[in-house]
N, CA, C and O atoms as a CHARMM CRD file, in Angstrom:
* protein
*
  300
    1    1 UNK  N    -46.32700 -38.43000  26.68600 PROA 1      0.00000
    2    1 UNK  CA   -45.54800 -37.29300  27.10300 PROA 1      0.00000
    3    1 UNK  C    -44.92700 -37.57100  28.46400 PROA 1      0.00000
    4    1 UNK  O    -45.37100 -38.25700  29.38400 PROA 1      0.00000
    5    2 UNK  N    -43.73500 -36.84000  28.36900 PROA 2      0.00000
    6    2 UNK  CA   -42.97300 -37.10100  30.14900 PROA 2      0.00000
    7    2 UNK  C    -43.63000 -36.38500  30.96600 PROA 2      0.00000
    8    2 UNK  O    -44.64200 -35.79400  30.58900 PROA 2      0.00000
    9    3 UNK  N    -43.20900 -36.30900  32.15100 PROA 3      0.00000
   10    3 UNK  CA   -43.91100 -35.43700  33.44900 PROA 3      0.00000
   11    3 UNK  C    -42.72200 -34.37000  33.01800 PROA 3      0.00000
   12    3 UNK  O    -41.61500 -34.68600  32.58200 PROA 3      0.00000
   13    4 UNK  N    -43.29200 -32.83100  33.28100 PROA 4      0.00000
   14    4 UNK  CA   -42.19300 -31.64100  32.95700 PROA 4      0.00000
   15    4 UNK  C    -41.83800 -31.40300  34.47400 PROA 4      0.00000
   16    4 UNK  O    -40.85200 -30.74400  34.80300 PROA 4      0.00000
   17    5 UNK  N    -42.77800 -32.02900  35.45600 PROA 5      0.00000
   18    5 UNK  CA   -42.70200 -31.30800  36.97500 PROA 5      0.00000
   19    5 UNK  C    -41.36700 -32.23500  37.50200 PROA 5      0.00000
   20    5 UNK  O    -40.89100 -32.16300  38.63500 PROA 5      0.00000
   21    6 UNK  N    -40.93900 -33.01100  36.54400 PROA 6      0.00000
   22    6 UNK  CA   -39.85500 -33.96200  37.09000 PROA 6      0.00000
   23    6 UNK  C    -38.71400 -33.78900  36.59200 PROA 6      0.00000
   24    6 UNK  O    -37.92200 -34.71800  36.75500 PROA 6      0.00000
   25    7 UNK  N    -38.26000 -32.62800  35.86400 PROA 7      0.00000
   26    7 UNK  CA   -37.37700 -31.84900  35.04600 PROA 7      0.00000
   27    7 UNK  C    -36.65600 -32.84200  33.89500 PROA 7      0.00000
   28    7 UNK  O    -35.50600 -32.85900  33.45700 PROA 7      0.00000
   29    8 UNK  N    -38.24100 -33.93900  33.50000 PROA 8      0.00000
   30    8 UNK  CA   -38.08600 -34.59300  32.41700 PROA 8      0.00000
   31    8 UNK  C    -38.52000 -33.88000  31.23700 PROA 8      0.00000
   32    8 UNK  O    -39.59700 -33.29100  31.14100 PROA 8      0.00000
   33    9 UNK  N    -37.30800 -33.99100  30.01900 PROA 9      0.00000
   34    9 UNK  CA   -37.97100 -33.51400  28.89900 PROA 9      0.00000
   35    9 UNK  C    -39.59800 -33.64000  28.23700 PROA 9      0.00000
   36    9 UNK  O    -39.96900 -34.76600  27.90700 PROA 9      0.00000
   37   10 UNK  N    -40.27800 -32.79400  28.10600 PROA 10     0.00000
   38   10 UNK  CA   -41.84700 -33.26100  27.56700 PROA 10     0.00000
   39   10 UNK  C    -41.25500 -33.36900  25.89500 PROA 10     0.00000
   40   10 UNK  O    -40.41600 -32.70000  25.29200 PROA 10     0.00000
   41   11 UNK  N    -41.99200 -34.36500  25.54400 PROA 11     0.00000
   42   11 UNK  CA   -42.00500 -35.39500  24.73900 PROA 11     0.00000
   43   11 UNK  C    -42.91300 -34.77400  23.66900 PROA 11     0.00000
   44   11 UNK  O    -43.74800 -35.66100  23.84800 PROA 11     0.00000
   45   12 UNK  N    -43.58000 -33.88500  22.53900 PROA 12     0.00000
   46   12 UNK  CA   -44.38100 -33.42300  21.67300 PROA 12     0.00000
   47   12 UNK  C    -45.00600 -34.86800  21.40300 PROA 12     0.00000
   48   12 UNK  O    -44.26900 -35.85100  21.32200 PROA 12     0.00000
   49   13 UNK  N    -46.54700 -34.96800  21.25100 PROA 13     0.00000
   50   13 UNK  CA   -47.11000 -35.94000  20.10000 PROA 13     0.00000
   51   13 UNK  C    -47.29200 -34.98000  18.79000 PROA 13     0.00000
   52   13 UNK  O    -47.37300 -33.85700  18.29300 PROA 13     0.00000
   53   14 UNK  N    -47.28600 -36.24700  18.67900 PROA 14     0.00000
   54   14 UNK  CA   -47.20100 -35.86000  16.30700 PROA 14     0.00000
   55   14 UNK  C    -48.58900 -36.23800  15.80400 PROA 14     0.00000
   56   14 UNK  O    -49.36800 -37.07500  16.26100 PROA 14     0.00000
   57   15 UNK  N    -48.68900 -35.58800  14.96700 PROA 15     0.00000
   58   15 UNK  CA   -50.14300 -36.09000  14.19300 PROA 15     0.00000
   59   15 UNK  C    -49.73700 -36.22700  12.85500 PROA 15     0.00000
   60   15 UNK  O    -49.03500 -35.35600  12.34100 PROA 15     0.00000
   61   16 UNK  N    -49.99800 -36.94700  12.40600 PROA 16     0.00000
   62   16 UNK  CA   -49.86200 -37.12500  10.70400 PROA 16     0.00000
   63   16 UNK  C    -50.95900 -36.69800  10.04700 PROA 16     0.00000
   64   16 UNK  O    -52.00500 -37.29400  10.30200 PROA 16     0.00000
   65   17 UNK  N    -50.99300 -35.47000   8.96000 PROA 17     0.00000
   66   17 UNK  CA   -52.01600 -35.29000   8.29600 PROA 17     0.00000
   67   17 UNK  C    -51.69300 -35.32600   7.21500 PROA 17     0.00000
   68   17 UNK  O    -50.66200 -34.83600   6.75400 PROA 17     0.00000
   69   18 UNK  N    -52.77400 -36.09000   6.47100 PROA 18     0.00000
   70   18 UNK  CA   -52.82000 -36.82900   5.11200 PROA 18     0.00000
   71   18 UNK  C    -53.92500 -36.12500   4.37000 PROA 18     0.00000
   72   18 UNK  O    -55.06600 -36.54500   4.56500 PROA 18     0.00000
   73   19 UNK  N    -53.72300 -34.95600   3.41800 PROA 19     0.00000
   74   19 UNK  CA   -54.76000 -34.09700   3.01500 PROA 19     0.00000
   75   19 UNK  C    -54.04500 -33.89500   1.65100 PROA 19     0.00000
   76   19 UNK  O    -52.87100 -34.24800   1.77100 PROA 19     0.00000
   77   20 UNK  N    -54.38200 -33.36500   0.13700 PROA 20     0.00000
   78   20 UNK  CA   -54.20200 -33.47800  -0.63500 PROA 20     0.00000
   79   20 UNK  C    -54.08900 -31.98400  -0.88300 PROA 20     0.00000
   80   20 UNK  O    -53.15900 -31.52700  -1.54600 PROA 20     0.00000
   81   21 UNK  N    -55.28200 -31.03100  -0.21300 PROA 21     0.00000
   82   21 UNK  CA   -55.23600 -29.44600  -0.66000 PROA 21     0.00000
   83   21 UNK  C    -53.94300 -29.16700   0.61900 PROA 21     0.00000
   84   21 UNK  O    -53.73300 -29.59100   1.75500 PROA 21     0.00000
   85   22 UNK  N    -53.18600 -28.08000  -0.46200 PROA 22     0.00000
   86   22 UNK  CA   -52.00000 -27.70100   0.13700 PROA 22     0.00000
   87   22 UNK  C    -52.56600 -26.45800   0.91700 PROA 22     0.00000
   88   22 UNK  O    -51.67300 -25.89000   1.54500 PROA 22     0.00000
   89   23 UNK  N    -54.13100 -25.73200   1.08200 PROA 23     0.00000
   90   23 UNK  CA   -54.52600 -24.82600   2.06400 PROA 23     0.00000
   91   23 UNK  C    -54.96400 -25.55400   3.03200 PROA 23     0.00000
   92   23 UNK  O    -54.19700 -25.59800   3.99400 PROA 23     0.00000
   93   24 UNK  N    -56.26500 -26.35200   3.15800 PROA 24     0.00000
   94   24 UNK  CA   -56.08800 -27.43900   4.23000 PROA 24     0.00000
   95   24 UNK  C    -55.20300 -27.80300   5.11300 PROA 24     0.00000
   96   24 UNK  O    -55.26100 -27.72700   6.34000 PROA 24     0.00000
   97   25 UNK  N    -54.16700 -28.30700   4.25700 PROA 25     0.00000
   98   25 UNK  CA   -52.51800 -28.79900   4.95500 PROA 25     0.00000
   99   25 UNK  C    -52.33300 -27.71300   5.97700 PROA 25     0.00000
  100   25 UNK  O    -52.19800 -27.92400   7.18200 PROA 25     0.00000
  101   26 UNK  N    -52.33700 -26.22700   5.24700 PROA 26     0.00000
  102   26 UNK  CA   -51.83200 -25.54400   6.21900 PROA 26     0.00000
  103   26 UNK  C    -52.69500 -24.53800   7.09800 PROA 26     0.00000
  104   26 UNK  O    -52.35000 -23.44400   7.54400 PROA 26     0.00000
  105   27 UNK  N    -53.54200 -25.00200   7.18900 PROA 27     0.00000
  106   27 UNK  CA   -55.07800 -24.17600   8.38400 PROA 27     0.00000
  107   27 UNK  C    -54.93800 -25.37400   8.87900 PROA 27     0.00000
  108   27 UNK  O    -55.39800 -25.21900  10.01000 PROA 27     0.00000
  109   28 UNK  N    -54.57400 -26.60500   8.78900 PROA 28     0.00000
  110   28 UNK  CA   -54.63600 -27.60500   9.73600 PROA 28     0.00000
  111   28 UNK  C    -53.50900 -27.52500  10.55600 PROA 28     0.00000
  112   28 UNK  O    -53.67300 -27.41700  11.77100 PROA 28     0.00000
  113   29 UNK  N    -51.92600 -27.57600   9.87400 PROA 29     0.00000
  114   29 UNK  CA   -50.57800 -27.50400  10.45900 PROA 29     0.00000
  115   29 UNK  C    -50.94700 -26.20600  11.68800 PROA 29     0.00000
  116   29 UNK  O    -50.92700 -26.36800  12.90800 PROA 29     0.00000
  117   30 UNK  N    -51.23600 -25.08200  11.04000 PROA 30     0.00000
  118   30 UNK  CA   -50.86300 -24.28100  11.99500 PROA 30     0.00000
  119   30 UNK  C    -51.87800 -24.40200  13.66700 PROA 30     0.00000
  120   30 UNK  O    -51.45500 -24.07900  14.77700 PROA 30     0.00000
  121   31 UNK  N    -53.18600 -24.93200  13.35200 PROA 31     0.00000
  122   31 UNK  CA   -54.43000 -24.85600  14.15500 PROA 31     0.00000
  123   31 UNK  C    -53.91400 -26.34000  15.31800 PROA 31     0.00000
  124   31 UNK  O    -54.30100 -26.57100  16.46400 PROA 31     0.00000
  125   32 UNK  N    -53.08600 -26.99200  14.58800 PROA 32     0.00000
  126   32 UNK  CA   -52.00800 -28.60900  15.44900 PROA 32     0.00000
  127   32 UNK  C    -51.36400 -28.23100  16.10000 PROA 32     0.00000
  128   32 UNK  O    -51.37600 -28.48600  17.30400 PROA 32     0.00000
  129   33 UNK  N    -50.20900 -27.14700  15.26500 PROA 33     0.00000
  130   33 UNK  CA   -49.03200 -26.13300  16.09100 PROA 33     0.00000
  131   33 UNK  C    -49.47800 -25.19100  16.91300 PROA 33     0.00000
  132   33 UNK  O    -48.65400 -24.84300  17.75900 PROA 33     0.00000
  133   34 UNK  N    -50.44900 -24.69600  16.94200 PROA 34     0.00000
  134   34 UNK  CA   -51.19900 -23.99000  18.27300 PROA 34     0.00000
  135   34 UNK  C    -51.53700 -24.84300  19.54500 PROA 34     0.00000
  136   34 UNK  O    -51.55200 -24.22300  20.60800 PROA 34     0.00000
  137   35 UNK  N    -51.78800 -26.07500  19.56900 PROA 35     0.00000
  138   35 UNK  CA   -51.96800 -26.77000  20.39500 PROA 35     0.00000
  139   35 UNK  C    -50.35900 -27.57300  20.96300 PROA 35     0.00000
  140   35 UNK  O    -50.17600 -28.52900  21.71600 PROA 35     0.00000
  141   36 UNK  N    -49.58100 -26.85900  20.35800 PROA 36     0.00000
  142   36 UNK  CA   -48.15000 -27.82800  20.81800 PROA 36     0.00000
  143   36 UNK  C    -47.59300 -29.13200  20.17600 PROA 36     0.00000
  144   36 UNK  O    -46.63000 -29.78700  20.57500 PROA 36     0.00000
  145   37 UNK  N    -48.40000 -29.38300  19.08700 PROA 37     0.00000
  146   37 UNK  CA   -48.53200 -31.08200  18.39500 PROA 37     0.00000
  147   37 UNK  C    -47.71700 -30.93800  17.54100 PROA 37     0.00000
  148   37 UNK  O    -48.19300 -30.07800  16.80000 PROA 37     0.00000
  149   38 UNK  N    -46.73600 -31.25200  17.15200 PROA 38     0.00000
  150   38 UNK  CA   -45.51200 -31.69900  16.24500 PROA 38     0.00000
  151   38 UNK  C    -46.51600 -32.41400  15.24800 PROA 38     0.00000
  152   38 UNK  O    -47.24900 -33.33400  15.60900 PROA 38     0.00000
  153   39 UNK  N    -46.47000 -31.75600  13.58600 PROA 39     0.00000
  154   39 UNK  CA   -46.95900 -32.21500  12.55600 PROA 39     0.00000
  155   39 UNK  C    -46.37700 -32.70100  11.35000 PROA 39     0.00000
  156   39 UNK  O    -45.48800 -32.10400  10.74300 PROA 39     0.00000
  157   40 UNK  N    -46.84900 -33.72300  11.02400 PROA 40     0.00000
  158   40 UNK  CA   -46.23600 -34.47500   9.63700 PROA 40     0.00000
  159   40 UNK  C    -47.31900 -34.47900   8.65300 PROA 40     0.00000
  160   40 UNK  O    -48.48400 -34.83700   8.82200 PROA 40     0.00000
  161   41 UNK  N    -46.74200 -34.01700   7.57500 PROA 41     0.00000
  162   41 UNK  CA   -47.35600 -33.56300   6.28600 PROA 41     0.00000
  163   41 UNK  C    -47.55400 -34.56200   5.15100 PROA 41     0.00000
  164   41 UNK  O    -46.56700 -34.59700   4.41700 PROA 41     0.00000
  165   42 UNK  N    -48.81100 -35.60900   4.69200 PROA 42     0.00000
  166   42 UNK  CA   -48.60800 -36.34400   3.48000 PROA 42     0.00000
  167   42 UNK  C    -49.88400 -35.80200   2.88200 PROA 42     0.00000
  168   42 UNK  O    -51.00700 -35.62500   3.35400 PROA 42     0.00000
  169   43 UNK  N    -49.09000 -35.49400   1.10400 PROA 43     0.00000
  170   43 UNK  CA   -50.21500 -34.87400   0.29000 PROA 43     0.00000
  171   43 UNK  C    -50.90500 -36.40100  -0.23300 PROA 43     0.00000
  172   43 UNK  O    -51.84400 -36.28900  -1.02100 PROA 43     0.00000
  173   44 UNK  N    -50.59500 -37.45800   0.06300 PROA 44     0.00000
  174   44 UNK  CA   -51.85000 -38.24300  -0.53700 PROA 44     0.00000
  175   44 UNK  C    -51.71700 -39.44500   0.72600 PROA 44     0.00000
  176   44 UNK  O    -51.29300 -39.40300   1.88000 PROA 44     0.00000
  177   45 UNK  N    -52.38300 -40.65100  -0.24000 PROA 45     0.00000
  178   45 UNK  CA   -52.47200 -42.15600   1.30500 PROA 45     0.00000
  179   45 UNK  C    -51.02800 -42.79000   0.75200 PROA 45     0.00000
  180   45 UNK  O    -50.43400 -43.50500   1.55900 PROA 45     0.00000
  181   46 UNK  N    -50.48500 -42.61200  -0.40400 PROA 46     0.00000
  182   46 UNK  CA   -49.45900 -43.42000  -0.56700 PROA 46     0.00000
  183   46 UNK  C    -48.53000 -42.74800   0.45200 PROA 46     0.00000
  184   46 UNK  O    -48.23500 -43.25800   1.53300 PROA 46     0.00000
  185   47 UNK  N    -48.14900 -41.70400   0.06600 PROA 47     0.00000
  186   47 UNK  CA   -47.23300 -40.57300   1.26000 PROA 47     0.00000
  187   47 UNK  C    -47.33800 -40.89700   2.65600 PROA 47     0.00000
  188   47 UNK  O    -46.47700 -41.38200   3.38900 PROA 47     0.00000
  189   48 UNK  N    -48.48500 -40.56700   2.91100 PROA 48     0.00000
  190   48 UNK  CA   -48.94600 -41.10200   4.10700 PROA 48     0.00000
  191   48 UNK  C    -49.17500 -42.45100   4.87000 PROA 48     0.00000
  192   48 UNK  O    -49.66600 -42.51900   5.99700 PROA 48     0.00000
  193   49 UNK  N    -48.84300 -43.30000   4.26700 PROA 49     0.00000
  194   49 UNK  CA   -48.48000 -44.74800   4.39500 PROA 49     0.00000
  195   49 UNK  C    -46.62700 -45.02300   4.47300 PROA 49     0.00000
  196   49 UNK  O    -45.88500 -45.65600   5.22500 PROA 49     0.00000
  197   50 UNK  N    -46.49900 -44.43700   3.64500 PROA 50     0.00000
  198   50 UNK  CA   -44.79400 -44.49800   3.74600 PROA 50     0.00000
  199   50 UNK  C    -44.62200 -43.37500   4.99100 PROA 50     0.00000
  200   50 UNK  O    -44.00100 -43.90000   5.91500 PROA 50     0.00000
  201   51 UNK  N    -44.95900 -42.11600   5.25100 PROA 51     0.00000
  202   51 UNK  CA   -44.63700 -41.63900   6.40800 PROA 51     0.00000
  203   51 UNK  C    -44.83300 -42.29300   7.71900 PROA 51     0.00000
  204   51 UNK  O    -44.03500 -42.20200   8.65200 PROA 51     0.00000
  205   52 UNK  N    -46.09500 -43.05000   7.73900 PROA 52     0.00000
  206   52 UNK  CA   -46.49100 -43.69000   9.15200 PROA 52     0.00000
  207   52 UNK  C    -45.64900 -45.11800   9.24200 PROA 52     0.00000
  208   52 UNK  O    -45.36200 -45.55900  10.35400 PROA 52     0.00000
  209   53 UNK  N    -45.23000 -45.88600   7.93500 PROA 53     0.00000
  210   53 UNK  CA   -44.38800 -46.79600   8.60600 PROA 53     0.00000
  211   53 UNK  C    -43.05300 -46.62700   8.53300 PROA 53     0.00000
  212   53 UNK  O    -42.28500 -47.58600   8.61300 PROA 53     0.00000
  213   54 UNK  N    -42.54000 -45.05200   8.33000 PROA 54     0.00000
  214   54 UNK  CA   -41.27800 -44.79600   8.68700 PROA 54     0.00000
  215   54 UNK  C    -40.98200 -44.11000   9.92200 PROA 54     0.00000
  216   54 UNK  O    -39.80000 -43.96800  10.23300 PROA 54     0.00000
  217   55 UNK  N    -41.89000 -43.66800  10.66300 PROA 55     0.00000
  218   55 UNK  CA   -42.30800 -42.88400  11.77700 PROA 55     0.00000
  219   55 UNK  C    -43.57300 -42.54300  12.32000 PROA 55     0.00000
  220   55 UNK  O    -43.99600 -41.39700  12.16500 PROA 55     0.00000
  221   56 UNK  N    -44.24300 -43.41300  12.95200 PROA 56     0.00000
  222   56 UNK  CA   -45.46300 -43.64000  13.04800 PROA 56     0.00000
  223   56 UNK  C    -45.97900 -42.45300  14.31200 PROA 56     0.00000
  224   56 UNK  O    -45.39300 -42.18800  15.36100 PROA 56     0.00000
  225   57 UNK  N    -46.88600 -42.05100  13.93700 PROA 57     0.00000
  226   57 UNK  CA   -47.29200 -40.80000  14.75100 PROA 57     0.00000
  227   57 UNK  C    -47.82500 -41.51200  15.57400 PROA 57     0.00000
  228   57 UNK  O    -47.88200 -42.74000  15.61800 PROA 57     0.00000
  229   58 UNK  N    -48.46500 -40.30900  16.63900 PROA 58     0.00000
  230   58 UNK  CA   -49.27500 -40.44000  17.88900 PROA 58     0.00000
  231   58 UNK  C    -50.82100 -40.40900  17.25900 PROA 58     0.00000
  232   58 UNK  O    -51.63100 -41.04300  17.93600 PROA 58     0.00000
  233   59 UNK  N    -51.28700 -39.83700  16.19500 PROA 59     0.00000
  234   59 UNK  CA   -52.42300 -40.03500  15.53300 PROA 59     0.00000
  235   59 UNK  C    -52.57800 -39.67400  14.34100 PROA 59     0.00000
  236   59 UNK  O    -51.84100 -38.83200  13.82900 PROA 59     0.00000
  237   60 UNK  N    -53.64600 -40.30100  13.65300 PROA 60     0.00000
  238   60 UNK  CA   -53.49800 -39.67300  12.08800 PROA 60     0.00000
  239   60 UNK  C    -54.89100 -38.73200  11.96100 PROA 60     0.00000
  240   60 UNK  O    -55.88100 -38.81000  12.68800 PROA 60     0.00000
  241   61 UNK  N    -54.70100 -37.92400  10.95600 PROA 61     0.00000
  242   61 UNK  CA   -55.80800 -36.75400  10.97500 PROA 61     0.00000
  243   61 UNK  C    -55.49500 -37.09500   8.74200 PROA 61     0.00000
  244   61 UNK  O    -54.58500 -37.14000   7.91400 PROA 61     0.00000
  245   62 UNK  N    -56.82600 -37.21400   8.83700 PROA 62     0.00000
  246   62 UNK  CA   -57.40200 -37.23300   6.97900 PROA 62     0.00000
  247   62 UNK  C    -58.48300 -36.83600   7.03100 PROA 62     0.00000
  248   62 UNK  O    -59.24000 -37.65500   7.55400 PROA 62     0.00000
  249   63 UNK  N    -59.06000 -35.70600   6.65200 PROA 63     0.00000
  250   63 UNK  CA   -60.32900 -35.30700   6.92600 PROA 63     0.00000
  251   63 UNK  C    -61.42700 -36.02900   5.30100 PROA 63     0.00000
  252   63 UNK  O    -62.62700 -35.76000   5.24700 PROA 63     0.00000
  253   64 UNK  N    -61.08100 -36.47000   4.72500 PROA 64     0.00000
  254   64 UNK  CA   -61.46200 -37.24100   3.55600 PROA 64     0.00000
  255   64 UNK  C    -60.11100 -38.13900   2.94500 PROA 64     0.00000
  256   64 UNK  O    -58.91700 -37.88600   2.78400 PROA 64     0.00000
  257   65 UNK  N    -61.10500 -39.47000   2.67300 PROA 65     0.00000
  258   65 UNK  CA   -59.98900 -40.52600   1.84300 PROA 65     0.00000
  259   65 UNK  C    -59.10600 -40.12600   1.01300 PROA 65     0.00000
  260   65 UNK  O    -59.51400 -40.19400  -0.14600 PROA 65     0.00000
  261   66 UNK  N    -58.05800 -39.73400   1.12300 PROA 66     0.00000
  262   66 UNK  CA   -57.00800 -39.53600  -0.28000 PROA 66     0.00000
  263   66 UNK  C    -57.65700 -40.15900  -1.09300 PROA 66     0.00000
  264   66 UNK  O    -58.22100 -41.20100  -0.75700 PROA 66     0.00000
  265   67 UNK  N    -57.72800 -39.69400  -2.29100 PROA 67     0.00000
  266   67 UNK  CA   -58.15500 -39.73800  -3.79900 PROA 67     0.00000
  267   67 UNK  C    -56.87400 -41.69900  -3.96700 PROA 67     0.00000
  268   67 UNK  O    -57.37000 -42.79300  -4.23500 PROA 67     0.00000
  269   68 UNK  N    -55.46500 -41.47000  -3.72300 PROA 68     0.00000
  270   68 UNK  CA   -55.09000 -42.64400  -3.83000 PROA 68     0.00000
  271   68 UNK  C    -55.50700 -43.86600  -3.16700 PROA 68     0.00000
  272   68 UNK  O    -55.16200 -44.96000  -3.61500 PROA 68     0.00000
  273   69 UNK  N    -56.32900 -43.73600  -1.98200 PROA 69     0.00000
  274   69 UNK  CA   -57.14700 -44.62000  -0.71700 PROA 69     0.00000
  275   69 UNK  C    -58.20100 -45.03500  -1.86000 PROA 69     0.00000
  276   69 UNK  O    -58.43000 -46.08500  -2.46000 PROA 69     0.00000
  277   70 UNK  N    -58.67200 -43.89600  -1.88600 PROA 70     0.00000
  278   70 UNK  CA   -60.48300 -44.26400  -2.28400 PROA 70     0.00000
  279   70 UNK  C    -60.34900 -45.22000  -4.05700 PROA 70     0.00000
  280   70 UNK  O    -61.08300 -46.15900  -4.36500 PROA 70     0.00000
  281   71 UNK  N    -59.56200 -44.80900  -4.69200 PROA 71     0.00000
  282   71 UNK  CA   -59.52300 -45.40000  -5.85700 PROA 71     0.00000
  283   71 UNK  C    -58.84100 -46.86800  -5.59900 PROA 71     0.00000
  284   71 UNK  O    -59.36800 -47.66500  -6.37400 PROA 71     0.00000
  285   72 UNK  N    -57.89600 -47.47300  -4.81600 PROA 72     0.00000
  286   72 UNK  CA   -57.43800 -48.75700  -4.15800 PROA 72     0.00000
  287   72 UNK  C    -56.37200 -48.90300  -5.12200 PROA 72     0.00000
  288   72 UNK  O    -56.31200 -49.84600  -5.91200 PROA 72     0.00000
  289   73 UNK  N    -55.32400 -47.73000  -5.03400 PROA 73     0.00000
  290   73 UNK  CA   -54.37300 -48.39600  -5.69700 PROA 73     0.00000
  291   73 UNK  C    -53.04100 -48.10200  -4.98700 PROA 73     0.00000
  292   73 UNK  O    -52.08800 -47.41700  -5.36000 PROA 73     0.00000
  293   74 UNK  N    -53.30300 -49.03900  -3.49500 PROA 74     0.00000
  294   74 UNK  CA   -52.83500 -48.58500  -2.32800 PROA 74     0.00000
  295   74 UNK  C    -51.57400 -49.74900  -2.92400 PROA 74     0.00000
  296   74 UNK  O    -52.03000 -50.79100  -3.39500 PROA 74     0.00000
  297   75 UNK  N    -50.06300 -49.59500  -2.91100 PROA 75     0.00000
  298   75 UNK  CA   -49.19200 -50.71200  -3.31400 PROA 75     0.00000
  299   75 UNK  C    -48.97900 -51.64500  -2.24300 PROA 75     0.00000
  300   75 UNK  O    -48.27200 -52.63700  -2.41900 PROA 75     0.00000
């Protein structure tokens, strides 16, 4: 993040969350967006693999292996 006291733009970090339940997704999105964190949404690890090497966040949040992770049919 920039310094804001330097009337530099502050910079949001992103979190990528990689969760499969679409309620999860969003008790997580909003509980990220309360804290100021710009969020990216993948419903599985394939998604979430193509999101992070098209725009790689500041951290990733999976609270369990995507079902596509855990079975290894990662391409």
């Amino acid at each position: 993040m920039k310094d804001a006291s330097k009337g530099e733009k502050k910079m949001m970090d992103t979190v990528l969350v990689v969760e499969d339940s679409r309620a999860m997704q969003r008790t997580l999105q909003r509980l990220l967006e309360a804290d100021s964190l710009q969020v990216q949404i993948a419903s599985d690890g394939i998604a979430g693999l193509e999101s992070f090497r098209k725009q790689p966040p500041s951290a990733v949040l999976r609270p369990e292996a995507p079902r596509t992770l855990r079975e290894g049919t990662l391409p």
